[in-house]
Every structure is written in C-alpha cells, then in structure tokens.
C-alpha positions as CSV (number, residue, x, y, z in Angstrom):
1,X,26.3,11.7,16.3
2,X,25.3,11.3,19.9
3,X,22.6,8.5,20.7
4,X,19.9,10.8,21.7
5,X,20.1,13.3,18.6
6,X,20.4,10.3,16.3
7,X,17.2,8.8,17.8
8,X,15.4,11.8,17.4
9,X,16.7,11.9,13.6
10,X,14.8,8.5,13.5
11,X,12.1,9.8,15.1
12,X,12.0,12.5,13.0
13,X,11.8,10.1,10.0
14,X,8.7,7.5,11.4
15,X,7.0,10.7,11.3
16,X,7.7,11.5,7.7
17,X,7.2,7.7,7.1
18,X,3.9,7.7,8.8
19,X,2.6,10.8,7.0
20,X,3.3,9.2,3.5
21,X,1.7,6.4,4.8
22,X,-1.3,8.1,5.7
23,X,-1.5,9.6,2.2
24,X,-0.8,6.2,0.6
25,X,-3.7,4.5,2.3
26,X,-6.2,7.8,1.8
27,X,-4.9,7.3,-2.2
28,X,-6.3,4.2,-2.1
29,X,-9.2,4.0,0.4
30,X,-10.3,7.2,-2.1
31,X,-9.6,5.3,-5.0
32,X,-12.1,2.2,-4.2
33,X,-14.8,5.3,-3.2
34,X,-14.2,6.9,-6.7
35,X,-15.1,3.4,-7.9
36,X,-18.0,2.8,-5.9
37,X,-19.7,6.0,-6.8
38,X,-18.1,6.4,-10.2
39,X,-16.7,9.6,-9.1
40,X,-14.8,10.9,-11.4
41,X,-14.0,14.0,-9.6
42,X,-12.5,12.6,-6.9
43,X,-10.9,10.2,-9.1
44,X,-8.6,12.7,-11.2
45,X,-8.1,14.4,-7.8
46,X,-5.7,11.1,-6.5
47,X,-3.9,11.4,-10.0
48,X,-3.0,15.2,-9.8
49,X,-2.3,14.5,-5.7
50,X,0.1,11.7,-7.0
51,X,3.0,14.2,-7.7
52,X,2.9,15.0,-4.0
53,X,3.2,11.6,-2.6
54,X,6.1,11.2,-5.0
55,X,7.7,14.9,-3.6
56,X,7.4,13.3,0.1
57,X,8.7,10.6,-1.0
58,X,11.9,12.1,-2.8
59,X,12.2,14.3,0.7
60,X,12.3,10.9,2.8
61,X,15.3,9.6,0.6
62,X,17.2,12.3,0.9
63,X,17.3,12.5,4.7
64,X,17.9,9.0,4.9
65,X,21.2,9.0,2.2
66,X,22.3,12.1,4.0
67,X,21.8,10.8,7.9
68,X,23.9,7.7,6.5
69,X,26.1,9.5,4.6
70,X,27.4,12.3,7.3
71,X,26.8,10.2,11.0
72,X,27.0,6.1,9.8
73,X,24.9,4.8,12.0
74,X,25.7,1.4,12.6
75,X,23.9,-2.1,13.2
76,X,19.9,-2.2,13.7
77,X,19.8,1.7,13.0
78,X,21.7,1.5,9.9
79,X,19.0,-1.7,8.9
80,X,16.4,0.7,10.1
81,X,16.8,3.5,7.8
82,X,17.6,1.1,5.3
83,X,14.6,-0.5,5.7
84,X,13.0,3.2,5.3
85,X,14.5,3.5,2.3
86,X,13.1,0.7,0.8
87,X,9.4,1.1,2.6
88,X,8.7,4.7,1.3
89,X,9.5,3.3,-2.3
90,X,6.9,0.3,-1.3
91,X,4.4,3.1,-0.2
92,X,4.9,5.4,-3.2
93,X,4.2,2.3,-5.4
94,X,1.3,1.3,-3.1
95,X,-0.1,5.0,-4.0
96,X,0.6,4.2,-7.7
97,X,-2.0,1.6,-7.2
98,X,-4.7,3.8,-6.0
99,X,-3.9,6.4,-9.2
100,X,-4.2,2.7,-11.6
101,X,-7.9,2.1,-9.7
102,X,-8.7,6.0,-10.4
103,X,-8.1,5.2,-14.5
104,X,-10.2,2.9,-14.4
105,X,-12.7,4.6,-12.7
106,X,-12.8,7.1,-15.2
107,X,-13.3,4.5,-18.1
108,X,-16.0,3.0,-16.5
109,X,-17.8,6.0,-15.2
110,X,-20.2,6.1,-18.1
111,X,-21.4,1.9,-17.6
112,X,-24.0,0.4,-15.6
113,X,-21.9,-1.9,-13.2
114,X,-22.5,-5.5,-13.8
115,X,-23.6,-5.9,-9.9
116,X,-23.5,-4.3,-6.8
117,X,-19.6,-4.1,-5.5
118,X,-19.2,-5.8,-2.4
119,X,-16.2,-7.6,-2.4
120,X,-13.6,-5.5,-4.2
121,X,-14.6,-2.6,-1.3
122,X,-14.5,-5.3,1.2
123,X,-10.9,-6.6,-0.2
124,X,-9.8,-3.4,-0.3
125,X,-10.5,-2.3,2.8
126,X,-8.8,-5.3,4.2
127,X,-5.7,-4.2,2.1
128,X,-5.8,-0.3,3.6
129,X,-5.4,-2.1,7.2
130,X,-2.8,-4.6,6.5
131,X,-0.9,-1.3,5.6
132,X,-1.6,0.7,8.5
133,X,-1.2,-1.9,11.0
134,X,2.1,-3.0,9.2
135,X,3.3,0.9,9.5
136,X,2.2,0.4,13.2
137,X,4.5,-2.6,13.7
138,X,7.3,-0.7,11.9
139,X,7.0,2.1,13.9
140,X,6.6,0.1,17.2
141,X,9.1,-2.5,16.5
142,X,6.4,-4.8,17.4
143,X,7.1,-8.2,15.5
144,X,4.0,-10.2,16.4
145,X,1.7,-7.4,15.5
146,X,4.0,-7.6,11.8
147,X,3.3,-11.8,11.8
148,X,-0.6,-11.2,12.6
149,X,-0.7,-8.3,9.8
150,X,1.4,-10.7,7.3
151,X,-1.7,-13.4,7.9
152,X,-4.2,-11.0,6.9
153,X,-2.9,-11.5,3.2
154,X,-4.2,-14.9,3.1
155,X,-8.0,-13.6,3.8
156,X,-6.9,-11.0,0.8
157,X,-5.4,-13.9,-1.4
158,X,-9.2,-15.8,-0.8
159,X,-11.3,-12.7,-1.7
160,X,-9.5,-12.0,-4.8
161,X,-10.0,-16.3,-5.9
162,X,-13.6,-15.2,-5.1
163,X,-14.1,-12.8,-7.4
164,X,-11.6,-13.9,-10.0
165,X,-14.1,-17.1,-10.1
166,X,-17.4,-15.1,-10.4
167,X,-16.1,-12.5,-12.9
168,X,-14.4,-15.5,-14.8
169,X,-18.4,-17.3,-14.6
170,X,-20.1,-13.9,-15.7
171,X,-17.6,-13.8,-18.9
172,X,-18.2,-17.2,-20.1
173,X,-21.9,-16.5,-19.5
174,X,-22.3,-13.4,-21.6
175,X,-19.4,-11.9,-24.0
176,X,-20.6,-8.3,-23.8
177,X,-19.6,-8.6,-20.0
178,X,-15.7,-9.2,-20.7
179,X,-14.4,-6.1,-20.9
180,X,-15.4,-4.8,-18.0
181,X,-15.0,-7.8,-16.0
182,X,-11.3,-7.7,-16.9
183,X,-11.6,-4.4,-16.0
184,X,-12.4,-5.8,-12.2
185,X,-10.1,-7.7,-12.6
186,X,-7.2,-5.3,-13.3
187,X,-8.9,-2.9,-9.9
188,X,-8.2,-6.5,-7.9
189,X,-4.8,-7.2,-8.6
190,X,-3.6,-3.7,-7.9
191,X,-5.3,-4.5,-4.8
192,X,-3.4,-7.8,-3.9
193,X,-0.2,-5.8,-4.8
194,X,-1.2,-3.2,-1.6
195,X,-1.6,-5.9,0.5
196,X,2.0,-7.3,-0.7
197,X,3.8,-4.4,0.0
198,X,1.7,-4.3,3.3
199,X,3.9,-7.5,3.8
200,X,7.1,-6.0,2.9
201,X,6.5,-3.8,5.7
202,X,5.6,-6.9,8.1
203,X,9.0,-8.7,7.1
204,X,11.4,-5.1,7.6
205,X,10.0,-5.4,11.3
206,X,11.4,-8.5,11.7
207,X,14.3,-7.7,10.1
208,X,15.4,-5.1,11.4
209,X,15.1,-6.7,14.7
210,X,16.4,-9.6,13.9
211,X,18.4,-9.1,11.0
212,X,16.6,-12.2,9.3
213,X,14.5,-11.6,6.1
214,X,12.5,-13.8,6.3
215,X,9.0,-14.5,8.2
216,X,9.3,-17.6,11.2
C-alpha cells in the first residue's frame, strides 16, 4: 500500500477510535448524572446503548486485523494499529464501567443518599478528562500531553483515599449505612479503573513513538 493511502487508512481509524471514545466518555459522564439524580431512565438507557459501543468496537477490530493482514504495515504503523487494537478494547471496558455505575443507580434509586455527592462527580469528572485528553495525545502523537494526562491519576488515586476514608468513618459509625456505602464504594473503583485505562492510553503514545512501554 502506498504511503499516502495507508495514512489515510490510519486516519480513517483515529476517527473511528475518537468516535468510540466519545461514546465511552458520554457512557460514563451519563452514568455519574444517572447517579446524581437517581435517574433511572437515563440509567437503563447506557445499558441498552452498551450493545452499540460493543458493535463499534467489533467494526474497529476488524479493520485493523484486515489493514495488517492484506498491506503489513511495518515499524511505528504496525505499533500504531496495534496499539488501536488494544485501546478500543480499553475503551469498550471503560464503557462497561459506566453500564456497572448505571446498576447501581438503579438499586439505589429508591434511598435517601447518605449526603450530598460531591466528590464521586468531582472524581469522575476528572476520570472523563484523563480519557479525552489521553485520546488527544494518541491522536496527536503528542507524548508530553500523554505524561501530564498520566499525572492526573495521582489527583484520582487521592480523591478515591478521600472518600474510601469517610465512607469507611460513616460505616463504623452507623451499621444501617454499610450497604450503601459499599455501594459508593463499588461506583469509585469503577471509576479509578477509567482513569487506568485513561493511562493505558498515555503509555501507547509513548510507545508507539518510542517503542518503550513504559512511562520516563
């Protein structure tokens, strides 16, 4: 394949990549909404539009394996789509997330929340743009704009201690309060896992530019 058609085959596949992107982060910012206003609506809305992140993400796979398959690309495009392969699986999983937070929203949509939620939003939203400055830096090839996203997880990592300590204090404090504290509990961790696979995408950037793994 000539240069110039196989960088518009790439091309053609940031696209797709940035689309399920979009949809992953929307899953999830919708997710945290659903929460937040115990909509339940809206929540079993991200679990039926599940199947079609899924779909795009079966669609993405197959034009990689086929554009390696029939034209071998070769060095940092061959790690590029690659590194597509294994991002749209991160992304899919990211959106698996979301449809976790949307359970629970519909288990708890018939309690009075313990207190106000601040922080999970707040964590969250942190989470949603470690992923779409990530897919920026993937798309851009920009490796410090991947480093500076990869830091952001360390505010995430903080947040979550936060509320794992208060929702830890409220169940010592009063019994009745466990279950849905663990509950909160379960809505952070899927939370820290978005912002893991935010990283994932941070460390592709720098390896497919440098062909390194690893974060310097």
């Amino acid at each position: 394949m000539p240069r110039l058609q196989l960088s518009n085959e790439l091309e053609k596949l940031h696209k797709d990549l940035l689309k399920l992107g979009i949809m992953a982060e929307e899953a999830i910012l919708d997710a945290i909404k659903s929460l937040k206003d115990k909509d339940v609506a809206l929540a079993e809305r991200i679990i039926k539009g599940d199947k079609a992140i899924n779909n795009l993400e079966e669609e993405i796979e197959d034009k990689c394996i086929k554009l390696i398959a029939t034209q071998q690309p070769m060095a940092i495009d061959l790690r590029e789509i690659c590194s597509i392969l294994r991002l749209i699986a991160d992304l899919e999983r990211m959106a698996d997330h979301a449809v976790d937070i949307a359970k629970i929203t519909i288990k708890l949509s018939g309690e009075k929340y313990m207190k106000s939620l601040i922080d999970i939003p707040r964590m969250a939203d942190l989470a949603t743009d470690m992923v779409r400055k990530a897919l920026d830096a993937f798309v851009k090839k920009d490796i410090q704009l991947a480093k500076d996203t990869w830091a952001l997880d360390e505010i995430v990592d903080d947040i979550y201690k936060q509320i794992y300590r208060e929702l830890l204090t409220y169940m010592m404090e009063d019994p009745k309060k466990i279950t849905q504290s663990t509950y909160f509990l379960f809505i952070c961790s899927h939370i820290e896992r978005i912002a893991d696979y935010a990283k994932n995408v941070c460390e592709k950037v720098v390896y497919i530019q440098t062909g390194d793994y690893w974060m310097k």
